[in-house]
C-alpha positions as a Markdown table, in Angstrom:
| # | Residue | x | y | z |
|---|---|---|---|---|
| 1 | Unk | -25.1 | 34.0 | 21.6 |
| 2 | Unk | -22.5 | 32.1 | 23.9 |
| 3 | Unk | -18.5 | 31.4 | 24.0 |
| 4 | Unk | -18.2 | 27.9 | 23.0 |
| 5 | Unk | -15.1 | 25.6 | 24.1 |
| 6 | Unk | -14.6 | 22.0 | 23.2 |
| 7 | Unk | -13.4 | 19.2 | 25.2 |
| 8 | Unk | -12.0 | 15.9 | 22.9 |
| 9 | Unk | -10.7 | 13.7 | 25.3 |
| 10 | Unk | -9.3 | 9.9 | 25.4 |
| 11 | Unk | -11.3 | 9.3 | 28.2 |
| 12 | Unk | -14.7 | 9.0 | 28.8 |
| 13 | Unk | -15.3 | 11.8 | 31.2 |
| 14 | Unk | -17.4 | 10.5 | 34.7 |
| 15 | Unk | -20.5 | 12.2 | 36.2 |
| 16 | Unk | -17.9 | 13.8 | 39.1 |
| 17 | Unk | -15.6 | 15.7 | 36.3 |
| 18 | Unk | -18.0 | 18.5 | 36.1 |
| 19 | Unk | -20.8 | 19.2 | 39.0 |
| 20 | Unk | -24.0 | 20.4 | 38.0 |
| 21 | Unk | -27.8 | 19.2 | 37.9 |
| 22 | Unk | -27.9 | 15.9 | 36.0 |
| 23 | Unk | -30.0 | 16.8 | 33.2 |
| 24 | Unk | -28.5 | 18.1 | 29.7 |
| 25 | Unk | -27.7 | 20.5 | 29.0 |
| 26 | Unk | -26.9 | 21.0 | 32.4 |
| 27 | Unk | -25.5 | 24.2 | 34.2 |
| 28 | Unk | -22.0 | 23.5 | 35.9 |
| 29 | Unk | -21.4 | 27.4 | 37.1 |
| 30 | Unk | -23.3 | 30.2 | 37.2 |
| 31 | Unk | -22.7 | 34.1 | 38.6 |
| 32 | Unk | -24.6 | 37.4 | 38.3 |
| 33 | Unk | -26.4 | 37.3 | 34.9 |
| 34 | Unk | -24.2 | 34.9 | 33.3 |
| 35 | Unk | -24.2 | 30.5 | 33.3 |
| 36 | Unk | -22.4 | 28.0 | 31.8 |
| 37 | Unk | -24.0 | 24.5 | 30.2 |
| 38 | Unk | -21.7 | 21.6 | 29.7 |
| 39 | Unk | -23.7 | 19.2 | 27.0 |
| 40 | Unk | -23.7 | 15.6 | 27.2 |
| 41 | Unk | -20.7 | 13.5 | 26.4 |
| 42 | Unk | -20.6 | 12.5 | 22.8 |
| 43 | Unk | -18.7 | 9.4 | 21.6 |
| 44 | Unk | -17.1 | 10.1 | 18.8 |
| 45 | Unk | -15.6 | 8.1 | 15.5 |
| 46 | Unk | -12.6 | 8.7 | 13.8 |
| 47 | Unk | -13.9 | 10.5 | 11.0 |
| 48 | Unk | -15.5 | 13.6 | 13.3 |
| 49 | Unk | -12.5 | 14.6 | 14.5 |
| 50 | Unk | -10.7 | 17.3 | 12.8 |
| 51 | Unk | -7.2 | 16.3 | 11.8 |
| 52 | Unk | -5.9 | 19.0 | 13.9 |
| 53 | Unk | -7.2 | 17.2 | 17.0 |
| 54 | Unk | -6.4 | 13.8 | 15.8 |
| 55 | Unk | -2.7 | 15.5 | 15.5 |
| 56 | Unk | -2.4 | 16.9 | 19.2 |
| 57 | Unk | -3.5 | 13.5 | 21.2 |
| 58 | Unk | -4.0 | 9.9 | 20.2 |
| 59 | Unk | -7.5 | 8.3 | 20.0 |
| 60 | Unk | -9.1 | 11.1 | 21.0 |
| 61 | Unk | -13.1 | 9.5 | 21.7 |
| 62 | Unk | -15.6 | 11.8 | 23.6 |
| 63 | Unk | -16.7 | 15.0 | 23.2 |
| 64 | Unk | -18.0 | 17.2 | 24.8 |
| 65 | Unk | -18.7 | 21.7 | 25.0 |
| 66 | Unk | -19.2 | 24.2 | 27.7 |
| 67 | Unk | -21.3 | 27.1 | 26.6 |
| 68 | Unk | -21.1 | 30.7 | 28.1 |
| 69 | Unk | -23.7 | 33.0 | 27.9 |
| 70 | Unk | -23.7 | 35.4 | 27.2 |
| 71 | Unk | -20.8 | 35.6 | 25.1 |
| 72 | Unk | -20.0 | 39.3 | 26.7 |
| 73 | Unk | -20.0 | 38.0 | 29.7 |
| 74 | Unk | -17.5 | 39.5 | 32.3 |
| 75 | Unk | -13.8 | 38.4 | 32.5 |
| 76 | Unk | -14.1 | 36.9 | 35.5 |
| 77 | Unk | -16.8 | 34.3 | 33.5 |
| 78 | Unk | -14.3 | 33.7 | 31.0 |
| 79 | Unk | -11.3 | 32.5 | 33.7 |
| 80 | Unk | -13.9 | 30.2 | 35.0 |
| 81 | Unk | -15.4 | 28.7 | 31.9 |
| 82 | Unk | -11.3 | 27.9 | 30.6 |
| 83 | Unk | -10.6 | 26.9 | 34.2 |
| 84 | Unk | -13.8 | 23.9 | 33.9 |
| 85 | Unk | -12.4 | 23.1 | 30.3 |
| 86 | Unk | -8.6 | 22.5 | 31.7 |
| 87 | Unk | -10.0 | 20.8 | 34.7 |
| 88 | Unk | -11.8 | 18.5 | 31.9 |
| 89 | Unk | -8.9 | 18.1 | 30.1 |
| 90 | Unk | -6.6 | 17.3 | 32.6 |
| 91 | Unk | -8.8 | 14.6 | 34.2 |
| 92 | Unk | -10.0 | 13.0 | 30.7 |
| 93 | Unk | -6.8 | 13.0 | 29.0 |
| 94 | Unk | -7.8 | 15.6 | 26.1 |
| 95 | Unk | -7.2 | 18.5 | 24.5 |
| 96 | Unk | -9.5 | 22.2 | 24.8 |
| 97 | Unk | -10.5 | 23.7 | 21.2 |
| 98 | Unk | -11.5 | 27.3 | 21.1 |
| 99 | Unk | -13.1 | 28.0 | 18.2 |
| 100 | Unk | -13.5 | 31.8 | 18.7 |
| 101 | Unk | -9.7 | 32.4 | 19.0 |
| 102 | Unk | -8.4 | 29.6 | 17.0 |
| 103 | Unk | -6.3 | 28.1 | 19.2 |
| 104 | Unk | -5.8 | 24.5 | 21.2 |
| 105 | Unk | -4.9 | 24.2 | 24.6 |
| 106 | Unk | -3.7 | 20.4 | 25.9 |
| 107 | Unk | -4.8 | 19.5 | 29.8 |
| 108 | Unk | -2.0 | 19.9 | 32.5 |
| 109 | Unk | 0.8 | 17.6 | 31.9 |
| 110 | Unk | -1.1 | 15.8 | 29.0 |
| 111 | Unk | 1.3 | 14.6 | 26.1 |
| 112 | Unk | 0.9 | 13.0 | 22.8 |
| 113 | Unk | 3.7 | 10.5 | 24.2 |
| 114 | Unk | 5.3 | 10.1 | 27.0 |
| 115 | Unk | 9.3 | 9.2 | 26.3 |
| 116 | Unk | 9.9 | 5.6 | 26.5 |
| 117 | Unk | 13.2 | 5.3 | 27.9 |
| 118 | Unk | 16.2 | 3.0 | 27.0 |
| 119 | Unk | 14.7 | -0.9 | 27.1 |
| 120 | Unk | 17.2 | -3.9 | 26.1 |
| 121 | Unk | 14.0 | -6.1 | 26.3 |
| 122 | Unk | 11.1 | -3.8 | 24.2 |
| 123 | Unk | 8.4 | -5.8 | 22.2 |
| 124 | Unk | 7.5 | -4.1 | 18.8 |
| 125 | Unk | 3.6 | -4.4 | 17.6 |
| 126 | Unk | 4.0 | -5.1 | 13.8 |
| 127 | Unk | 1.6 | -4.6 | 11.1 |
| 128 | Unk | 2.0 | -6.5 | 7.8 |
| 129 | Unk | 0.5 | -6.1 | 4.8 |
| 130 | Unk | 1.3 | -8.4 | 1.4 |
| 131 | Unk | -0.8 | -7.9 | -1.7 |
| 132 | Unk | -0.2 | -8.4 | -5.7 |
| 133 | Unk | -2.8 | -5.9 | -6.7 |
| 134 | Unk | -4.8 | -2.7 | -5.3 |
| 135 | Unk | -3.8 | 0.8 | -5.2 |
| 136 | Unk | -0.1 | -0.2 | -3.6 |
| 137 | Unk | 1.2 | -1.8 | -6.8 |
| 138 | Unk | 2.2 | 1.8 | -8.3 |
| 139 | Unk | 4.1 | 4.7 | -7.1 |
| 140 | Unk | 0.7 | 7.2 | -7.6 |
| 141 | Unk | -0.1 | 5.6 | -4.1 |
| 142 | Unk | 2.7 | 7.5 | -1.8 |
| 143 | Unk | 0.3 | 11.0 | -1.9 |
| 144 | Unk | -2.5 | 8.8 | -0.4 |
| 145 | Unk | -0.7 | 6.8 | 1.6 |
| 146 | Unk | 1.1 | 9.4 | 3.6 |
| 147 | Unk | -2.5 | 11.4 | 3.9 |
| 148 | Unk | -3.9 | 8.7 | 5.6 |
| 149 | Unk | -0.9 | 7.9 | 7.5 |
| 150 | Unk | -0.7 | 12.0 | 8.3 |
| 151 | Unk | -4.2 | 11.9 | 9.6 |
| 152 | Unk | -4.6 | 8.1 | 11.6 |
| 153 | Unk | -0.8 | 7.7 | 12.4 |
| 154 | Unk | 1.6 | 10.6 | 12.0 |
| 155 | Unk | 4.0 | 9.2 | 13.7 |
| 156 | Unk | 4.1 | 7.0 | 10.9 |
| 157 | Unk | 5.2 | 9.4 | 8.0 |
| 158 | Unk | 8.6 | 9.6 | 7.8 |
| 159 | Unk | 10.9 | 12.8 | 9.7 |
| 160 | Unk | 13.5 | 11.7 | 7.9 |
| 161 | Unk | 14.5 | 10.2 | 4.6 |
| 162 | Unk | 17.1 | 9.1 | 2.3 |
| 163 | Unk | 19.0 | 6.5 | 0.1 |
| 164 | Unk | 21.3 | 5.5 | 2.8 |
| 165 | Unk | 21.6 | 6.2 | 6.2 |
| 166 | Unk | 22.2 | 8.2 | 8.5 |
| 167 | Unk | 19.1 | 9.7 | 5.7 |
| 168 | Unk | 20.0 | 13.6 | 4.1 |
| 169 | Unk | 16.4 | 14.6 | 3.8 |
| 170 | Unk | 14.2 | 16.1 | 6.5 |
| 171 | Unk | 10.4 | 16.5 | 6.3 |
| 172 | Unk | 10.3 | 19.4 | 8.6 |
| 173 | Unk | 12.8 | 21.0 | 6.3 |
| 174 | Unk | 12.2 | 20.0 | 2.6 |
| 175 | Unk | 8.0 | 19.5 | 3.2 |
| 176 | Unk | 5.6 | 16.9 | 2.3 |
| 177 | Unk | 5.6 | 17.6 | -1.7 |
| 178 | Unk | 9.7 | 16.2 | -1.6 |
| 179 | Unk | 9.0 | 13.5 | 0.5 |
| 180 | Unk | 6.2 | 12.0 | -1.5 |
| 181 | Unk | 8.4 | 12.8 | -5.1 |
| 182 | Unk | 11.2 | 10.8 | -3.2 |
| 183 | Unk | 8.8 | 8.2 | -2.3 |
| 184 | Unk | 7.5 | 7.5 | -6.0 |
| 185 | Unk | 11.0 | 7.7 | -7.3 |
| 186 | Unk | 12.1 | 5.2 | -4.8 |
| 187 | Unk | 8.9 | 2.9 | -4.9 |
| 188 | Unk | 11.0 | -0.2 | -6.1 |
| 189 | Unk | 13.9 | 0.5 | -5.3 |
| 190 | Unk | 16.0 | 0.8 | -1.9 |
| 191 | Unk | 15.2 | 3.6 | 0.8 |
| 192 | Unk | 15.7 | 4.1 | 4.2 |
| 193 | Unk | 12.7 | 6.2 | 6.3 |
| 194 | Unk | 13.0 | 7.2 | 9.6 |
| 195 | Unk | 9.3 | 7.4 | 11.6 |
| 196 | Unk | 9.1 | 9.0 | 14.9 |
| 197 | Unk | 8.0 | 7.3 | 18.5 |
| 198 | Unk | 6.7 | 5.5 | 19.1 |
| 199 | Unk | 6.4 | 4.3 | 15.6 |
| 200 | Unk | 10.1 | 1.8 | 15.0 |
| 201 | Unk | 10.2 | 1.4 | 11.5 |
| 202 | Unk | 8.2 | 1.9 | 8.5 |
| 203 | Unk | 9.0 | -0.8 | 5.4 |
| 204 | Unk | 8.5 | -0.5 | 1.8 |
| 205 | Unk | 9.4 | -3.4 | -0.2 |
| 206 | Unk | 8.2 | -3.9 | -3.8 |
| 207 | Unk | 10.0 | -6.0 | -6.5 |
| 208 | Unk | 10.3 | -4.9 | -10.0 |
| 209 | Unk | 7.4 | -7.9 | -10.8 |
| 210 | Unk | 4.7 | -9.4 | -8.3 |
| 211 | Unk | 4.9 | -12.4 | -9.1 |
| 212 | Unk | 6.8 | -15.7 | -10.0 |
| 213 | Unk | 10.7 | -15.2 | -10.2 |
| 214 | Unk | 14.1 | -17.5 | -10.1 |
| 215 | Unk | 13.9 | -17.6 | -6.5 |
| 216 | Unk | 10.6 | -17.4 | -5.9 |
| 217 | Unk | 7.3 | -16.1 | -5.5 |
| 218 | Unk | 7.1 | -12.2 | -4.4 |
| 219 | Unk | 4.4 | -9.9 | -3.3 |
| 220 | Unk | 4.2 | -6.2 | -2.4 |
| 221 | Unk | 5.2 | -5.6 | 1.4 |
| 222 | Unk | 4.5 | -2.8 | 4.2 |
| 223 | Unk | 5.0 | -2.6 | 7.3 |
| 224 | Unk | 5.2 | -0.3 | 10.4 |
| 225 | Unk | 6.2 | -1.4 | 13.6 |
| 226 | Unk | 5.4 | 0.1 | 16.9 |
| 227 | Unk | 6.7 | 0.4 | 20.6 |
| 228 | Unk | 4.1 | -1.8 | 22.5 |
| 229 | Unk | 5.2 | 0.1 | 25.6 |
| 230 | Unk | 2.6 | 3.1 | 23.7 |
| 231 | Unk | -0.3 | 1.3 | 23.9 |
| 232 | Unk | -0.3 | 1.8 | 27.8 |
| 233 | Unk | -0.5 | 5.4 | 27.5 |
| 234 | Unk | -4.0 | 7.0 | 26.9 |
| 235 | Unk | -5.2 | 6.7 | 23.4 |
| 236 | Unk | -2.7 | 5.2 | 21.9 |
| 237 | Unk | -4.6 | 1.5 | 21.9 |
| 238 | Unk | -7.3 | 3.2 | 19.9 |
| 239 | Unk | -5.5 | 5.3 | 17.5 |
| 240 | Unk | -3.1 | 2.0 | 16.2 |
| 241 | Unk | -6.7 | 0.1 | 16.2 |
| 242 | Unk | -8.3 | 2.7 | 13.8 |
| 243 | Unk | -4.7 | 2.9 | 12.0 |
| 244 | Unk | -5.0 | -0.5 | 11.2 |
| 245 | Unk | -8.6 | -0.5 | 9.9 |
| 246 | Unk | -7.9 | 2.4 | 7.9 |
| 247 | Unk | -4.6 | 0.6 | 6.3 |
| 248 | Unk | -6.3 | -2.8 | 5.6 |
| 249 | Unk | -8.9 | -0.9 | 3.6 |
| 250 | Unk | -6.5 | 1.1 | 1.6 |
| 251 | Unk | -4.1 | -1.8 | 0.8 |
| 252 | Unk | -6.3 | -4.1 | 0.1 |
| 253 | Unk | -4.2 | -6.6 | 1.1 |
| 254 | Unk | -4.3 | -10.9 | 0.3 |
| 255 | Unk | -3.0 | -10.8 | 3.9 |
| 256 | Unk | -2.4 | -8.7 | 6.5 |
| 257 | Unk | -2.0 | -9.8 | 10.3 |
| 258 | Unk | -0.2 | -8.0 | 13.8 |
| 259 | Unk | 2.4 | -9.7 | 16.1 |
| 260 | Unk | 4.3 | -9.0 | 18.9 |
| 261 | Unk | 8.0 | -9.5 | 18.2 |
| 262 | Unk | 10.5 | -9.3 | 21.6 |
| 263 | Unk | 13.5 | -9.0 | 22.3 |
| 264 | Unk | 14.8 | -5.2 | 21.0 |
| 265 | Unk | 16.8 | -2.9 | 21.8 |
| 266 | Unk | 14.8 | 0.3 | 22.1 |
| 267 | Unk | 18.0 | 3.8 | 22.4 |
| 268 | Unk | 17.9 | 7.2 | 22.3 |
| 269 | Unk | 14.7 | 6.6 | 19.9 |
| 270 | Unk | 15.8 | 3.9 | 17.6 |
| 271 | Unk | 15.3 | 0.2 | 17.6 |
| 272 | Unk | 17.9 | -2.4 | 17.2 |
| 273 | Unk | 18.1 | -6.2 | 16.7 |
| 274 | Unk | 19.8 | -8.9 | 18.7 |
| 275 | Unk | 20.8 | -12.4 | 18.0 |
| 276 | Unk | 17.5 | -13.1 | 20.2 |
| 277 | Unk | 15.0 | -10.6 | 18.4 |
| 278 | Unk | 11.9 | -12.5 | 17.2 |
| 279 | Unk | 11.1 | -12.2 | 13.5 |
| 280 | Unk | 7.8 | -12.4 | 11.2 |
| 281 | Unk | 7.6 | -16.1 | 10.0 |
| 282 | Unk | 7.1 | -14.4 | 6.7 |
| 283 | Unk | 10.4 | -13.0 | 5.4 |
| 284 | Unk | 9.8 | -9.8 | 3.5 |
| 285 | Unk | 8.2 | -10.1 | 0.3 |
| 286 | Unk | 8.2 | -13.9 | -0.1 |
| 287 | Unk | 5.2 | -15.4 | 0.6 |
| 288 | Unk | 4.6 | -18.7 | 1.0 |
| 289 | Unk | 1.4 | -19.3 | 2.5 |
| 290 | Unk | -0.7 | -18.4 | 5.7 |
| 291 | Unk | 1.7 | -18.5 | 8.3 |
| 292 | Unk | 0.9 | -19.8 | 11.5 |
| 293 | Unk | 1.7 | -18.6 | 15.2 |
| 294 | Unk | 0.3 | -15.6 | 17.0 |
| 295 | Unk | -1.2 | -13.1 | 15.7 |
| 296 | Unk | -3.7 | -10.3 | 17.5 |
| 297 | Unk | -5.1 | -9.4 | 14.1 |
| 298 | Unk | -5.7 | -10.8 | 10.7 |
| 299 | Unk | -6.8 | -10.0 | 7.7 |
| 300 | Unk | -7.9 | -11.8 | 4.2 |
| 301 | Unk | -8.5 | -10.9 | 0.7 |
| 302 | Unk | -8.9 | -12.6 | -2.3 |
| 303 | Unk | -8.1 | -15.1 | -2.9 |
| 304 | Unk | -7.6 | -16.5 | 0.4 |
| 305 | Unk | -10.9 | -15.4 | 1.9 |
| 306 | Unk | -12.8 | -18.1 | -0.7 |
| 307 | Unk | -9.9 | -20.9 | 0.1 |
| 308 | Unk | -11.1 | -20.5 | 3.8 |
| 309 | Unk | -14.3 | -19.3 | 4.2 |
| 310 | Unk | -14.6 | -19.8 | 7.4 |
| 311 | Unk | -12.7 | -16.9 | 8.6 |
| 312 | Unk | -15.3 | -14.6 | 7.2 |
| 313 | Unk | -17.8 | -15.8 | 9.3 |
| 314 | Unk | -16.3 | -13.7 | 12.6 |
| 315 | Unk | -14.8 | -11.4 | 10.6 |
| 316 | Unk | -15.6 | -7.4 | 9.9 |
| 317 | Unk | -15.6 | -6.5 | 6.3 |
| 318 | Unk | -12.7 | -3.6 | 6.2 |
| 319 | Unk | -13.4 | -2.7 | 2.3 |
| 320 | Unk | -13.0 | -5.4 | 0.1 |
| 321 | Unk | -10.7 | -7.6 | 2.8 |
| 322 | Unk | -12.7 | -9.2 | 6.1 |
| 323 | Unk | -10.7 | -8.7 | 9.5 |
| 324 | Unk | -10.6 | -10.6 | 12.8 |
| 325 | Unk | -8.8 | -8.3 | 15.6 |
| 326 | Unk | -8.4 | -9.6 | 19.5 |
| 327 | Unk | -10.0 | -7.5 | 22.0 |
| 328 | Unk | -6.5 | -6.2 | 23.3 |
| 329 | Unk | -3.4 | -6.1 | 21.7 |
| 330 | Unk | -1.3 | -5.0 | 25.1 |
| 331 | Unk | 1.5 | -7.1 | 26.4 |
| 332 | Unk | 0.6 | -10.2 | 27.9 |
| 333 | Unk | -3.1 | -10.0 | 26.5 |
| 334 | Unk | -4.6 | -13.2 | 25.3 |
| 335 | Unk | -4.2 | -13.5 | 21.2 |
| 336 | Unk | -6.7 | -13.6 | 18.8 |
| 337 | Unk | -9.0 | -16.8 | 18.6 |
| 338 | Unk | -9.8 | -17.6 | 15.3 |
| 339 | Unk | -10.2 | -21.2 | 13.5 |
| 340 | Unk | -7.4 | -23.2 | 12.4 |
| 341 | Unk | -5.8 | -22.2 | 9.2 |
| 342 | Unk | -6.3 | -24.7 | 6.7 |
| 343 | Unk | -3.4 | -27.0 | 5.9 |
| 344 | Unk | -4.0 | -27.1 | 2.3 |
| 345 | Unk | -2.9 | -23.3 | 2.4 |
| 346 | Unk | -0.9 | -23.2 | 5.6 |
| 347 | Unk | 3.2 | -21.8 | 5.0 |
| 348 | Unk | 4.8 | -25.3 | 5.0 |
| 349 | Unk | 6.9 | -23.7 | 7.8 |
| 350 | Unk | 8.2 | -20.5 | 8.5 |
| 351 | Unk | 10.7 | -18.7 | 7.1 |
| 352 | Unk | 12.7 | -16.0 | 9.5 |
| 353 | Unk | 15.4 | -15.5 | 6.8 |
| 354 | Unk | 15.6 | -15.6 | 3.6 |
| 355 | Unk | 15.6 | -20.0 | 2.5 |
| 356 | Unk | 16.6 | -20.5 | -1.2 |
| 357 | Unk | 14.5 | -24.0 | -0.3 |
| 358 | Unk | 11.7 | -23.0 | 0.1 |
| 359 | Unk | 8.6 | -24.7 | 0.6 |
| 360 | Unk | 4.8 | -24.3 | -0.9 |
| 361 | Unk | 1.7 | -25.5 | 0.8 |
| 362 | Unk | -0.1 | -28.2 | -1.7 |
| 363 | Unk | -3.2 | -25.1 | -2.6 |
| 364 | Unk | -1.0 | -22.0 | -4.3 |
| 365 | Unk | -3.6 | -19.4 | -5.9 |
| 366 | Unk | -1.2 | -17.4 | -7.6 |
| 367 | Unk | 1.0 | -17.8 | -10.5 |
| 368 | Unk | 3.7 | -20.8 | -10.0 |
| 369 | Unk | 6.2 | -19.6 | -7.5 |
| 370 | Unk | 9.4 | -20.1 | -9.8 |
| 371 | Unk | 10.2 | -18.9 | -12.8 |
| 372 | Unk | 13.2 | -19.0 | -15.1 |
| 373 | Unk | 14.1 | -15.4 | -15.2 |
């Protein structure tokens, strides 16, 4: 029998974190009648880590355990096998998990986030999703929704909530059960939800009728936008990557893509916009084609995947939708390369507010746009 701690960390630990003889297991300390073995460093996928790990650090991606034995072995063995495990922590970015007493123990001056700081000039990472069917279409969808969002991107699940701000509803006071009953009653209709950092805002728009209307063609609508500033801390590149996969599959969206949108002002927590801010060529919910420009991720479902086949061809299938992602999504990274977006189906030009003349491209695979009531 041994004493068991695990190390998941953000980092992959190096051959110098832990001395010992190279083979595995190997032994990294020993003392009179007692050892301890450090394994070999496992890479890990998002779906091996327990959601109580994936909640105390960000793309958490290695693995590994230090084994005492035996596990009545002195004191003294026990001080030095949690000292090696914080000393692992601490260098690798991670987080030590002690099975025996329950308990989770973070490396020395390792944090889920670091704060941000006031910035009159921060760039916001935003993911968009559009789609006229799939699970998102109906209210019974908030439940799952927030329990993927609780368990890629808790930031993303709303602190606080209401139907005007400053919001009179607190997740920490009135639990998850409230939040996701407010959610369904407020699934077409106006609500405001306050994330937490580094997530900005979080974006729920759904008209009474997908489809054709007076004005024009609308879709279902999500977003959540992120500081970009995060994705320089550790893990935080990796944990909005597996958020995104993760999202695409459950929305099923006809589109999806990421952009980097300058120019706000990032206070005290909150995100504001400026006369400069840069905006989604996509205005909400009225779609009106591919849009063009930048993006660092994209994603198509039908129909747009068998008007531009092409795209699949580089693409990962994420469910029933095929996605293209750039190798980096930091600031100042190179976008993603992909092929040029047919004109037939290409948004005739973009749209950063609302235009009551708008345009369609010449292929439209839905309904016609405009209807009489």
């Amino acid at each position: 029998m041994s004493y068991d701690l695990r190390i998941w960390t953000t980092l992959e630990p190096k051959p110098g974190e832990l001395a010992g003889a190279p083979d595995v297991p190997r032994t990294v300390a020993e003392g009179r009648g007692w050892l301890v073995n450090a394994s070999q460093t496992l890479h890990v996928s998002a779906e091996d880590i327990p959601e109580e790990i994936a909640n105390a650090l960000p793309g958490i991606a290695y693995l590994i355990e230090l084994n005492l034995e035996p596990a009545d072995a002195p004191a003294s063995a026990r001080a030095k096998l949690g000292r090696l495990a914080k000393q692992l922590a601490t260098a690798c970015h991670g987080v030590v998990e002690d099975p025996q007493a329950d308990s989770l123990t973070l490396g020395t001056r390792v944090r889920r986030l670091s704060a941000l700081g006031k910035s009159e000039e921060a760039t916001i990472l935003k993911m968009g999703f559009w789609y006229e069917s799939g699970p998102m279409t109906s209210d019974a969808a908030a439940a799952d929704l927030l329990d993927l969002l609780s368990r890629y991107l808790p930031e993303a699940v709303p602190a606080r909530y209401g139907e005007f701000e400053p919001p009179q509803f607190r997740l920490d006071r009135d639990g998850r059960p409230a939040l996701t009953k407010f959610m369904r009653q407020h699934w077409r209709e106006m609500a405001v939800y306050y994330p937490s950092p580094p997530v900005a805002h979080v974006h729920l728009s759904h008209p009474e009728k997908i489809g054709p209307s007076p004005r024009g063609y609308r879709s279902g609508h999500f977003t959540i936008e992120i500081d970009l500033d995060a994705l320089q801390q550790p893990g935080w590149r990796v944990a909005v990557t597996r958020a995104w996969r993760e999202l695409v599959r459950f929305v099923q969206p006809f589109y999806a893509d990421i952009r980097h949108l300058q120019h706000y002002t990032r206070a005290r927590g909150r995100y504001w916009i400026a006369t400069t801010t840069e905006h989604h060529p996509v205005c909400s919910w009225w779609w009106s084609g591919v849009p063009a420009g930048a993006v660092y991720a994209m994603a198509l479902g039908k129909p747009y995947i068998d008007l531009w086949p092409e795209f699949g061809g580089a693409a990962e299938r994420l469910g029933s939708v095929m996605g293209q992602m750039a190798a980096d999504w930091q600031a100042g990274a190179p976008a993603l390369k992909q092929t040029t977006i047919p004109p037939r189906i290409r948004q005739p030009r973009p749209e950063f507010s609302f235009d009551p003349d708008r345009k369609y491209p010449a292929e439209w695979p839905f309904a016609p746009p405009r209807s009489k009531r």
